[in-house]
C-alpha positions as CSV (number, residue, x, y, z in Angstrom):
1,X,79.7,82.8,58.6
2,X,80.3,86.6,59.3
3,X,80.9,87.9,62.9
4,X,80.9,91.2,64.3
5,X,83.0,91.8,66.9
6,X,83.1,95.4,68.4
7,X,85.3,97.2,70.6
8,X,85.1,98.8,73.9
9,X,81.8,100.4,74.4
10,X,82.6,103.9,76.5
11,X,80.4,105.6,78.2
12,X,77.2,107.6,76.7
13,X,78.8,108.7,72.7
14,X,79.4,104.9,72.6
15,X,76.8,103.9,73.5
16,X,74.9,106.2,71.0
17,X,77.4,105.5,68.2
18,X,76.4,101.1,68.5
19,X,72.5,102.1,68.7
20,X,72.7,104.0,65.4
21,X,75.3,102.1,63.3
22,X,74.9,98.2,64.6
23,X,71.6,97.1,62.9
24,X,73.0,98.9,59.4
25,X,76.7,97.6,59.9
26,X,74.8,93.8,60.8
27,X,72.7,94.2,57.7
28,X,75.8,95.5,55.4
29,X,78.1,92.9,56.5
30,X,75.4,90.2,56.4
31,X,76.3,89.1,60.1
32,X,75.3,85.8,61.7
33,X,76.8,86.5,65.2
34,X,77.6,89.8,67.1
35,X,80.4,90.6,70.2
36,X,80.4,93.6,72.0
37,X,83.0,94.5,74.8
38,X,80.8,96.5,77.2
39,X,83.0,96.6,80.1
40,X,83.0,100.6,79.6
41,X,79.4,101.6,78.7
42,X,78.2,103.1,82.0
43,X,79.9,106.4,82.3
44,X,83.3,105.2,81.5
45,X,83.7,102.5,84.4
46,X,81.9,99.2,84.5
47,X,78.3,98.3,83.3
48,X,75.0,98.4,85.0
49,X,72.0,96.2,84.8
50,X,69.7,98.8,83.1
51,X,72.5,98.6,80.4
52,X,72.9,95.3,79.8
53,X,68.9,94.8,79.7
54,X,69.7,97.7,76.5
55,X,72.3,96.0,74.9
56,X,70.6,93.0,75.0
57,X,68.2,94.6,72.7
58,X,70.2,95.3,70.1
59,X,70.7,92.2,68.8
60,X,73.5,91.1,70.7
61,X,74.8,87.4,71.3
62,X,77.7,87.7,73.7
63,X,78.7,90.9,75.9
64,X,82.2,90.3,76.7
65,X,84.3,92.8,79.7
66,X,87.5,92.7,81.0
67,X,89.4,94.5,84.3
68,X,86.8,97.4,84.4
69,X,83.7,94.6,85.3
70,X,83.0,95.4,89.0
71,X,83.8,99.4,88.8
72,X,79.6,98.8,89.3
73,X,79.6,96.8,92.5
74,X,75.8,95.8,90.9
75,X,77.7,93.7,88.6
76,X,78.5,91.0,91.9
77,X,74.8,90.7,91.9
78,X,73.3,90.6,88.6
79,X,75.9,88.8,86.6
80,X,74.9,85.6,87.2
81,X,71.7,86.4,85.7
82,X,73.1,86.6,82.7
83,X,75.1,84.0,80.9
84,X,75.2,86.5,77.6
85,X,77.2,89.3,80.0
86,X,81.0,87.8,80.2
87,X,83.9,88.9,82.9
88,X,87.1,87.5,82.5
89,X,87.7,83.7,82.7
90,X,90.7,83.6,84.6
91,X,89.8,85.5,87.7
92,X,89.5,82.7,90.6
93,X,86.9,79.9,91.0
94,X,84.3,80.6,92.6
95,X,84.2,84.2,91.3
96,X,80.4,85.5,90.4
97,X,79.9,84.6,86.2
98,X,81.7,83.0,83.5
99,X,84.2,84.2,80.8
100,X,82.8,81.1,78.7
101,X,79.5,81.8,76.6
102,X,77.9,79.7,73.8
103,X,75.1,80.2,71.5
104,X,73.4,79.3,68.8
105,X,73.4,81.4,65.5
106,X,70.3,81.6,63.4
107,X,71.6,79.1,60.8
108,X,72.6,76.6,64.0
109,X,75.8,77.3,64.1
110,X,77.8,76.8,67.7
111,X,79.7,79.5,68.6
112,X,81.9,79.6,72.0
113,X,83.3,82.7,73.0
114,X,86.3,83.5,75.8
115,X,86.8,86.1,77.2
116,X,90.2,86.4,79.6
117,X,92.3,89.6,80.7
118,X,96.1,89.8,80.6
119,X,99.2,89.9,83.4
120,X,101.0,92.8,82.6
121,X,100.3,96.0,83.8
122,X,97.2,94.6,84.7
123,X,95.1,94.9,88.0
124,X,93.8,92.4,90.0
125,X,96.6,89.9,88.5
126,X,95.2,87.0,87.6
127,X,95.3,83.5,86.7
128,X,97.6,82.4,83.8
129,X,95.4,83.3,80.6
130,X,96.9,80.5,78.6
131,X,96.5,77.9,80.9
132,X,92.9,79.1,81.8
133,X,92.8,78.9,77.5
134,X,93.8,75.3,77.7
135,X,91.7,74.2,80.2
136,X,88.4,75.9,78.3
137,X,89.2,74.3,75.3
138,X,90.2,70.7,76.0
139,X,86.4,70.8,78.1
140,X,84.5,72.9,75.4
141,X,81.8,70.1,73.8
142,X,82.5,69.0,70.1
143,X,79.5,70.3,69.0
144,X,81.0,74.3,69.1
145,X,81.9,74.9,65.6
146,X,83.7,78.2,65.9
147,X,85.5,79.8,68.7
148,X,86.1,83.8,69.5
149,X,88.9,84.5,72.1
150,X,88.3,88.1,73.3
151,X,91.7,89.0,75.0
152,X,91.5,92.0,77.4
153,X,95.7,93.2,77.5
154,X,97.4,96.1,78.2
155,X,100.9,95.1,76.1
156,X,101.1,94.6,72.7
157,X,103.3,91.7,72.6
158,X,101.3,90.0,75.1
159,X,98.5,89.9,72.8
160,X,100.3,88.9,70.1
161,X,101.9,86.0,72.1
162,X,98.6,84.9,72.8
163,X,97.5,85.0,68.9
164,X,100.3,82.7,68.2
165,X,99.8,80.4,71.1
166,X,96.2,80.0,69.8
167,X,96.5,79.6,66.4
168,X,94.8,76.8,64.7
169,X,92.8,76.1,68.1
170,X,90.2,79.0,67.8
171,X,88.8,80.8,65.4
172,X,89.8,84.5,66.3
173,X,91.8,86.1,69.0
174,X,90.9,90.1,69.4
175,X,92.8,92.2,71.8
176,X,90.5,94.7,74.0
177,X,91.1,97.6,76.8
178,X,94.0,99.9,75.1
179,X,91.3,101.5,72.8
180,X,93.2,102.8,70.0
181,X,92.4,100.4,66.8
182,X,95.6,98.7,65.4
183,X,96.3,98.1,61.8
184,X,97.7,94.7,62.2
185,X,94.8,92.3,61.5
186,X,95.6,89.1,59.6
187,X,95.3,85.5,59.1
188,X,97.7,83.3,61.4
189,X,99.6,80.2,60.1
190,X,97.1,77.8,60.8
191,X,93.9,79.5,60.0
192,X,92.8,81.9,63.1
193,X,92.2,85.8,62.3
194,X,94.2,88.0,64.8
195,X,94.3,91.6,65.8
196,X,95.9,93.3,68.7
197,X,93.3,95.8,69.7
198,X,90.0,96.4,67.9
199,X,89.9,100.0,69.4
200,X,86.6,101.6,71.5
201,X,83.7,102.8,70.6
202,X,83.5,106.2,71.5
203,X,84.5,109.9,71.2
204,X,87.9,109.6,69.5
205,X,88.3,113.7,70.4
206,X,89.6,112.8,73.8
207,X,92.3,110.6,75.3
208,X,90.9,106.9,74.4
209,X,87.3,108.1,75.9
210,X,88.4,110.7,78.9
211,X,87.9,113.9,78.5
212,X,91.0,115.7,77.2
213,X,91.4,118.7,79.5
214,X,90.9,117.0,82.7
215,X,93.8,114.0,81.2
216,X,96.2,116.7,80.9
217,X,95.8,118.4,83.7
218,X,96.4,115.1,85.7
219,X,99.2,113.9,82.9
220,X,101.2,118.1,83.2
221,X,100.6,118.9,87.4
222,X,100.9,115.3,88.7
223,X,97.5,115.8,90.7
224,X,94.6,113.5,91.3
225,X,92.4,115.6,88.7
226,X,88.8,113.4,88.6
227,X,88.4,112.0,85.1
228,X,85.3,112.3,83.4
229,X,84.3,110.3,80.3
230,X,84.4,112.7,76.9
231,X,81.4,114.5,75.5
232,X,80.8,114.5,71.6
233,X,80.7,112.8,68.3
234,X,80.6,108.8,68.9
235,X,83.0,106.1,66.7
236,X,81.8,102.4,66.5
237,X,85.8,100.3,65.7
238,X,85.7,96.8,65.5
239,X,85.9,93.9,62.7
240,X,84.3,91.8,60.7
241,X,85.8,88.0,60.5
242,X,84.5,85.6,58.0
243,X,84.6,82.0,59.4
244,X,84.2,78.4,57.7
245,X,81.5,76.9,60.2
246,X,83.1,73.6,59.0
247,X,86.6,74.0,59.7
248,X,86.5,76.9,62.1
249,X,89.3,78.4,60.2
250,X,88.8,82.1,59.4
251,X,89.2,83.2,55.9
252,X,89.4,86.6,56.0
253,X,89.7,89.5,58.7
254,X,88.5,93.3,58.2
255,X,88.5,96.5,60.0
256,X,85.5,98.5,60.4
257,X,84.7,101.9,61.6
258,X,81.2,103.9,61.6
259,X,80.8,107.7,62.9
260,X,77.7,108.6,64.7
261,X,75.4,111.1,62.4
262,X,76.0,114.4,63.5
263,X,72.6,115.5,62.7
264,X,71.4,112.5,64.5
């Protein structure tokens, strides 16, 4: 089976860039099952209900989010409307959601997707991601066949440590929230495809979705300058990961990347 799994969604050239390009890229890529990190999509910060009643429109099996989740305080109240819309599974029990969705693909596939943010640098600080991992997956039924792990991370070798420590127990482990795609996307030792940051989709003529002039101004004077989310020409990043329903071994991992139309 072929999944799609796309990164973060920013604001409105994101969104604009994964209405145009995601049916083509689905029917291209002959894709059975579609991920989107929409944690972004409203302006920048968080999500709102209107949007996740869009997305879910597009042909869209699992919406997956990370530390940006609540920047709509709407979130607390609708989430648990919707079992497709993840936040991260290792914020505390009793939290409103899940970071643990499952679905069934056309063919009848089981997919289980998690979605869990990281320590470092990160903010709330959270629940140990790999023992929240372990827990998930010694529970998860036997009937999921394949298993997507989207890691939300600010360091590099945290993500990585987290590839290692899943490999051979899910299918794929993709690294969200740092928004600039790396090149590093493989197969593991024992059979899960890995990469440490799919990248956003978004205006890439900013500084990973901000407008440029107000970042520098805040980056060269040291001043509180408001940031606003960039203007212009939207960038779909993610990959495509083919999987072996039967083993739930990936065999192969590939980067993709789609400009909005200009003239569109």
């Amino acid at each position: 089976m072929n999944i799609l799994i796309v990164g973060d969604v920013v604001a409105r050239p994101g969104r604009a860039v994964l209405e145009e390009q995601l049916a083509r890229i689905q029917h291209e890529h002959d894709i059975d099952a579609t991920i989107v990190n929409v944690e972004n999509s409203a302006a920048g910060f968080g999500v709102t209900k209107k949007l996740v009643d869009q997305f879910m429109n597009m042909n869209i099996d699992i919406m997956t989010s990370g530390n940006h989740i609540w920047d709509k305080r709407e979130a607390l109240d609708f989430i648990g409307d919707y079992p497709r819309l993840l936040r991260p599974h290792n914020y505390p029990s009793g939290t409103p959601g899940s970071g643990w969705g499952e679905f069934t693909t056309k063919s009848g596939i089981r997919v289980g997707v998690l979605n869990m943010m990281g320590q470092a640098f990160m903010h709330p600080p959270l629940d140990s991601p790999f023992e929240c991992a372990d827990r998930v997956l010694s529970e998860k039924l036997d009937t999921i066949d394949v298993v997507v792990v989207d890691y939300h991370a600010e360091t590099t070798s945290e993500k990585v440590g987290m590839g290692w420590y899943l490999d051979g127990k899910v299918s794929v482990v993709v690294g969200t929230h740092t928004h600039i795609p790396t090149a590093d996307e493989r197969l593991l030792h024992k059979g899960t495809a890995y990469v440490t940051d799919l990248g956003m989709t978004g205006c890439y003529d900013s500084v990973i979705g901000s407008d440029t002039g107000n970042v520098l101004k805040r980056m060269v004077s040291k001043l509180p300058v408001r940031l606003e989310p960039a203007t212009g020409k939207g960038t779909l990043c993610g990959v495509v990961v083919d999987v072996d329903e039967k083993t739930g071994c990936a065999r192969s991992i590939k980067r993709i990347k789609a400009e909005q139309d200009p003239l569109g």
